[in-house]
Wavefront OBJ file of the C-alpha trace (Angstrom):
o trace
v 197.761 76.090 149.035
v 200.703 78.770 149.887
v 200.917 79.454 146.165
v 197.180 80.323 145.907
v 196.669 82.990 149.063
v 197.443 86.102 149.454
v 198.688 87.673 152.771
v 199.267 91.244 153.087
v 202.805 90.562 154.530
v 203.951 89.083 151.120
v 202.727 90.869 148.766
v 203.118 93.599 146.054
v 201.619 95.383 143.377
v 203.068 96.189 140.337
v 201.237 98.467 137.938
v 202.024 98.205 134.375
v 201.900 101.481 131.969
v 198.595 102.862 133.366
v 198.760 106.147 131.008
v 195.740 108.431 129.548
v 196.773 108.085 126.101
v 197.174 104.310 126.199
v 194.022 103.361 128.457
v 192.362 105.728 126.498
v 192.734 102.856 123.633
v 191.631 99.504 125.684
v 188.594 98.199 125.284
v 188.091 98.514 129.232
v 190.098 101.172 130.075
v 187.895 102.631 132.722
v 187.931 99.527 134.884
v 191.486 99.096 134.595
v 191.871 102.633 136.407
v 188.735 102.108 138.834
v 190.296 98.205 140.048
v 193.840 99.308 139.970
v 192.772 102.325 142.328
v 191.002 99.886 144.840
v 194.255 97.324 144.513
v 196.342 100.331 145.207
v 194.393 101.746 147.679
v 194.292 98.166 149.410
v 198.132 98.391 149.179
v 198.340 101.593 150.557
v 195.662 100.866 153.855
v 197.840 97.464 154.494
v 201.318 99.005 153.919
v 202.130 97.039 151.030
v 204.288 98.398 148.460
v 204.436 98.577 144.902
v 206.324 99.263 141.662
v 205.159 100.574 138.110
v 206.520 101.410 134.875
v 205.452 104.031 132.344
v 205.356 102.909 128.418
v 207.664 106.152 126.657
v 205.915 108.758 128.815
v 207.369 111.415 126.478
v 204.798 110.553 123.838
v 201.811 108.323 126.102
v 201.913 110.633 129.152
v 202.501 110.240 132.956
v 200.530 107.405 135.582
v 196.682 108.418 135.372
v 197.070 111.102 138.184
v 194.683 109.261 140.780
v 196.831 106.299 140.692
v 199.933 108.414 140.664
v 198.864 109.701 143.620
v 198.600 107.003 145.595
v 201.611 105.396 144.189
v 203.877 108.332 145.516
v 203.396 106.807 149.002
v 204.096 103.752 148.222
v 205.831 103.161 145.250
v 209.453 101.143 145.949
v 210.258 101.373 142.237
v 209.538 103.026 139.127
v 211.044 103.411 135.787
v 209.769 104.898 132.230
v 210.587 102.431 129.561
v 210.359 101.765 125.651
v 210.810 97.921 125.747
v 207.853 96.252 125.972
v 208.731 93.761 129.163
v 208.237 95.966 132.625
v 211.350 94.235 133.848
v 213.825 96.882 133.190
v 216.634 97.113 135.792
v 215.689 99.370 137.769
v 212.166 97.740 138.352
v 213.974 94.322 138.847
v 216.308 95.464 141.526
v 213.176 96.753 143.656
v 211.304 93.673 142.504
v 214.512 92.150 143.986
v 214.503 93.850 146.998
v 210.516 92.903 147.751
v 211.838 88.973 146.924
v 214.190 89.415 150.462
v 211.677 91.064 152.069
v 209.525 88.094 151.824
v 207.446 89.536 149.213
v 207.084 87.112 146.630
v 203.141 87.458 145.502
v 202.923 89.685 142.695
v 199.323 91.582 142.222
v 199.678 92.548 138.896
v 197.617 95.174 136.501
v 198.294 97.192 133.675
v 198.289 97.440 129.743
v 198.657 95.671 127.304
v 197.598 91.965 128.628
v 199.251 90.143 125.856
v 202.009 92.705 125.798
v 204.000 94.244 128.736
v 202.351 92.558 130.682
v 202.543 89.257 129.526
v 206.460 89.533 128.783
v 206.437 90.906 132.434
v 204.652 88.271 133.827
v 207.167 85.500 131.895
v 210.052 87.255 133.473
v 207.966 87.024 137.585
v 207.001 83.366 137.325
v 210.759 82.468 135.724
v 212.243 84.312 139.029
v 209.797 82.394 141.511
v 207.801 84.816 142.119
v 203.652 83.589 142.563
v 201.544 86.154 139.975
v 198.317 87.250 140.642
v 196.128 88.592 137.619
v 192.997 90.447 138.419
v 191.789 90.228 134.885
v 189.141 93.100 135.578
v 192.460 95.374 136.606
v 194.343 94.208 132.983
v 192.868 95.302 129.272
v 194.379 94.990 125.985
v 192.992 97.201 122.702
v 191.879 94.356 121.295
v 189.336 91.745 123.920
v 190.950 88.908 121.997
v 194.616 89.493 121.919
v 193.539 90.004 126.447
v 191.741 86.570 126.525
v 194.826 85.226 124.422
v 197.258 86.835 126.992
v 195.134 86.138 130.073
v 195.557 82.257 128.955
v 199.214 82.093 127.896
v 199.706 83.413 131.138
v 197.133 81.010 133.332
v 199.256 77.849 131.327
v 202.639 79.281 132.816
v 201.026 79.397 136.575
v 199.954 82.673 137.078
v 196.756 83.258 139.124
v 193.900 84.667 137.355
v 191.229 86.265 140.061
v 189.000 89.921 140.169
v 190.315 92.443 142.431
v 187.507 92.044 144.231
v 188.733 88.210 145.259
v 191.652 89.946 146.013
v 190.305 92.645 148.329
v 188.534 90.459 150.480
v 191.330 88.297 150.412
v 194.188 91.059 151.695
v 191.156 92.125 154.225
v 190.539 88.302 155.873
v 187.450 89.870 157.977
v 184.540 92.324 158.403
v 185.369 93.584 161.445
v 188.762 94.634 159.460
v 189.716 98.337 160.642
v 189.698 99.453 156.973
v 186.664 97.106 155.847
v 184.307 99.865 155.152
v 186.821 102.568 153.357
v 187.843 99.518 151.036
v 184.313 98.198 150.117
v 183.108 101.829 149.381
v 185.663 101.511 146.379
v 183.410 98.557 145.221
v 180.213 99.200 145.608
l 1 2 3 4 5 6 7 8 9 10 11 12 13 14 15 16 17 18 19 20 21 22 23 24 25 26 27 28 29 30 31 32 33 34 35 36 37 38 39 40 41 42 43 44 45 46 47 48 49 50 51 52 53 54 55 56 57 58 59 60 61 62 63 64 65 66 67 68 69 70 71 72 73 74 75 76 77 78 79 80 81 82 83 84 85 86 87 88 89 90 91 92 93 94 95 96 97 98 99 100 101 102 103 104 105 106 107 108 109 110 111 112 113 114 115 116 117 118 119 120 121 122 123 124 125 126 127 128 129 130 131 132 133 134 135 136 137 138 139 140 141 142 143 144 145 146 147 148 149 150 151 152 153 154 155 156 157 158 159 160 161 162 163 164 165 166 167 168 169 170 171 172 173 174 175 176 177 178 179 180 181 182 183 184 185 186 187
């Protein structure tokens, strides 16, 4: 069951091309923002890092400026990119990095499901590496090229789950110290 839990201790986030300009165009861009932000902010209460790219921010823009926030305190890699797969090198010598850490649990979210983050997510499970998809926290433009992803991806191993499964999971317990600031993000 190792490949199926999530412990704060190994575990990262990786946040895929979360930009105005290209959210703006996903069917549920709003909700990838809002559950990113409550991963995120679960990273950032449990001190777990992360990494995140940004599709050609010349023309789509920066990291939607809450999550940029919270990523500047604990983001252990970042690159801007024009290929399509996340796994550019300087994103896959952090991801690296993580890997002798002990972090091997990817939390993934981002755009575009059947995409970036689906070549992303090809390149994670071929390096050992146990994916978590919080489908609520991933959007394509089109609902049926996500579902299409979201499945492609499920047959290779990754984990599909909500970000709420994987609050509760990163928090084990009510009487959690952070319990209440993290389940205000949900309610």
């Amino acid at each position: 069951m190792n490949h199926y839990t999530l412990e704060r201790e190994d575990a990262f986030c990786f946040a895929i091309d979360i930009q105005p300009r290209l959210v703006a165009a996903l069917s549920r861009g709003d909700a990838v923002i809002k559950n990113t932000h409550v991963l995120l902010s679960a990273a950032k209460a449990y001190d777990m890092p992360a990494v995140y790219t940004e599709q050609y921010p010349k023309g789509l823009g920066t990291t939607e400026e809450t999550l940029r926030i919270i990523l500047q305190d604990i983001a252990e890699g970042y690159a801007a990119k024009t290929g399509f797969n996340a796994m550019v090198p300087e994103i896959r010598e952090a991801v690296a990095a993580l890997k002798a850490q002990g972090r091997t649990k990817a939390i993934v979210s981002g755009a575009e499901t059947h995409i970036c983050v689906y070549q992303t997510v090809c390149d994670l499970l071929a390096e050992g590496f146990d994916v978590f998809l919080p489908y609520d926290a991933i959007d394509s433009r089109d609902p049926e090229n996500a579902r299409a992803g979201l499945s492609m991806m499920q047959a290779m191993g990754a984990k599909l789950t909500t970000t709420e499964t994987v609050l509760f999971e990163l928090m084990h317990d009510s009487k959690d110290p952070h319990f209440k600031e993290l389940q205000a993000f949900i309610k």
